[in-house]
N, C-alpha and C positions, 0 to 999 in steps of 0.2 A: 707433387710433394714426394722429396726422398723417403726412402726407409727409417732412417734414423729422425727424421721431422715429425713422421707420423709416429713411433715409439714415444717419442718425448711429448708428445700433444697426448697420448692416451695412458701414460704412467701420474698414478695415482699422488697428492700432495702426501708429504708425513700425515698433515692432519686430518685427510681422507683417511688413511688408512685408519689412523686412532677412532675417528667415528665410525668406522663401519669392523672395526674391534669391538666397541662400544654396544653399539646394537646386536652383535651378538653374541654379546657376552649378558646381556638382558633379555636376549631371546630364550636363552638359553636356561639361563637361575634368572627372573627378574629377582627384584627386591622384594621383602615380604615384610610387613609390621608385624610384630612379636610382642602380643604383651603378655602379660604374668596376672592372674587371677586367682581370687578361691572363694568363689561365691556359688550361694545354690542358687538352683532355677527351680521355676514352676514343673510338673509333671507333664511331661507331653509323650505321647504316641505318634505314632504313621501307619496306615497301610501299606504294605507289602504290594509289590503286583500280584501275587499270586493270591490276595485277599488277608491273609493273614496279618492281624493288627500287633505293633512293636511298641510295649510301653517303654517308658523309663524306667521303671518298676524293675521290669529282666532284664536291666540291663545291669544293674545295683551288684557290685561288688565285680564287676571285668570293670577294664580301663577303656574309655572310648573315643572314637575319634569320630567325629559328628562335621562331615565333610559338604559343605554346600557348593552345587556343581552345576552345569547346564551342558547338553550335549552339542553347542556348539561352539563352548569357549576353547580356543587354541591351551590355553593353561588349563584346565582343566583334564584336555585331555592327557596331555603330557604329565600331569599328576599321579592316575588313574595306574599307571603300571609300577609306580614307584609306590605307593598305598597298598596295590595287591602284592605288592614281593613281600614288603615291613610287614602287611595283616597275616599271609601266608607262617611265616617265620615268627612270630609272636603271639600267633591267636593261643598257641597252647599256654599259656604262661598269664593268659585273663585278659587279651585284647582284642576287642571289636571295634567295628568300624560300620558305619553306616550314612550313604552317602544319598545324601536329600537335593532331588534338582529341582531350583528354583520357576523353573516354568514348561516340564517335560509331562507328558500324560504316564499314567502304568503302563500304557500300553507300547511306548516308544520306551520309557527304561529299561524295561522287561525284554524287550527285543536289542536295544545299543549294548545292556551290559551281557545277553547271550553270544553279541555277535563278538563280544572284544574277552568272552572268554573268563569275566570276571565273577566270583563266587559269592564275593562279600555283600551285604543286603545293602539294597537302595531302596528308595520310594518319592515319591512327591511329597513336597512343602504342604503343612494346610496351618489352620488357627493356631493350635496348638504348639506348633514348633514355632510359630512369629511371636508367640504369649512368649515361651522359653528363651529362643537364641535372637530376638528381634528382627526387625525386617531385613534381611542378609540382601542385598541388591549386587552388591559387588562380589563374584565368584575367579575364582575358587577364596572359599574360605572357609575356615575349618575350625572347629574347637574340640577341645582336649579335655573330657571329662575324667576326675578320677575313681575310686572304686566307690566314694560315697558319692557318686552322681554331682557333684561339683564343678565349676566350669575351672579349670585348673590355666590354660590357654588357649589365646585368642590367635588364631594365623590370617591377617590378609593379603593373601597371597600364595605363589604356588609353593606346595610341598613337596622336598626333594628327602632323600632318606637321611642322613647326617641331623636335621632339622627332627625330622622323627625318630630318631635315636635319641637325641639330645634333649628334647619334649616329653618323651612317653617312657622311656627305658628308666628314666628312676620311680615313676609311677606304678611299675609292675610290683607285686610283693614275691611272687614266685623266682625263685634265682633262677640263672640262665643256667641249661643243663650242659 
C-alpha cells in the first residue's frame, strides 16, 4: 500500500470528527438540569470527619451550596476545584459549601479532601440529609440553599463557575467589595 493509500484509509470522515467534537465537548461541560425552586426542608445535620456535628441551624443566614459527590465520579472530581476557587472567593460575603459523598467513610473523605488540598467541610450522607435533600443516587448533584435555609436550586449535574455565578451571586445580600 502506497503512502497516500494509507493517509486516505486512516483520515477521519466529517462526521467522525463532529462526533468525537461532541464527546468532548460533553466530557468537558456535560449537560446539567437546572431547575428553580423555594421550598424549605426538614432540618438535618452531618458529622464532620473530625467528629464535629453540622446542623442546618448554623448554617441559617450564609447562602449554601450542598454538593453530593462520591470519590470516584470522573464529574465530581472535575467539579471539586471549580467549588473551591467560587467558595474561596465568596465565602466572605455569606457562602458555604458543604459537600456530602454519597457512599465514602470519614475516614476516606477526611484523607481525599487533605490530599486534593481542599478546605471546605465535607461529610457523609446519613437519615437526615435523605429526610431533607432525598435519596441523591445520581452525582454530582448539588443544591443551592438561601440565607433562610430554602432549597432555592436543584443542579443535576456537573458545576462549572458561570453556572455558580449565575445560581448563587444574586443570593448573596452582602455587595461584592
Amino acid at each position: 500500500m502506497d503512502k497516500q493509500a494509507l493517509v486516505k484509509k486512516w483520515t477521519p470522515s466529517p462526521l467522525t470528527l463532529i462526533l468525537l467534537g461532541l464527546i468532548a465537548w460533553l466530557w468537558f461541560r456535560p449537560p446539567a438540569d437546572v431547575s428553580d425552586d423555594n421550598r424549605s426542608i426538614p432540618a438535618w445535620q452531618v458529622t464532620l470527619p473530625d467528629g464535629r456535628l453540622l446542623s442546618s441551624d448554623a448554617l441559617k443566614g450564609k447562602v449554601v451550596l450542598v454538593n453530593f459527590w462520591a470519590t470516584w465520579c470522573p464529574y465530581c472530581r472535575k467539579e471539586k476545584p471549580v467549588i473551591d476557587t467560587f467558595w474561596k472567593e465568596t465565602r466572605g460575603r455569606g457562602f458555604e459549601v458543604i459537600s456530602i459523598s454519597v457512599d465514602d467513610s470519614p475516614e476516606t473523605i477526611a484523607a481525599w479532601m487533605k490530599d486534593k488540598g481542599y478546605r471546605f467541610m465535607a461529610a457523609p450522607t446519613n437519615a437526615s440529609v435523605v429526610a431533607a435533600f432525598g435519596n441523591v443516587s445520581s452525582v454530582p448533584t448539588s443544591f443551592i440553599l438561601d440565607a433562610d435555609g430554602h432549597i432555592r436550586h436543584k443542579v443535576a449535574g456537573q458545576l462549572h463557575a458561570a453556572r455558580l455565578e449565575k445560581l448563587v451571586i444574586p443570593l448573596l445580600k452582602v455587595p461584592a467589595p
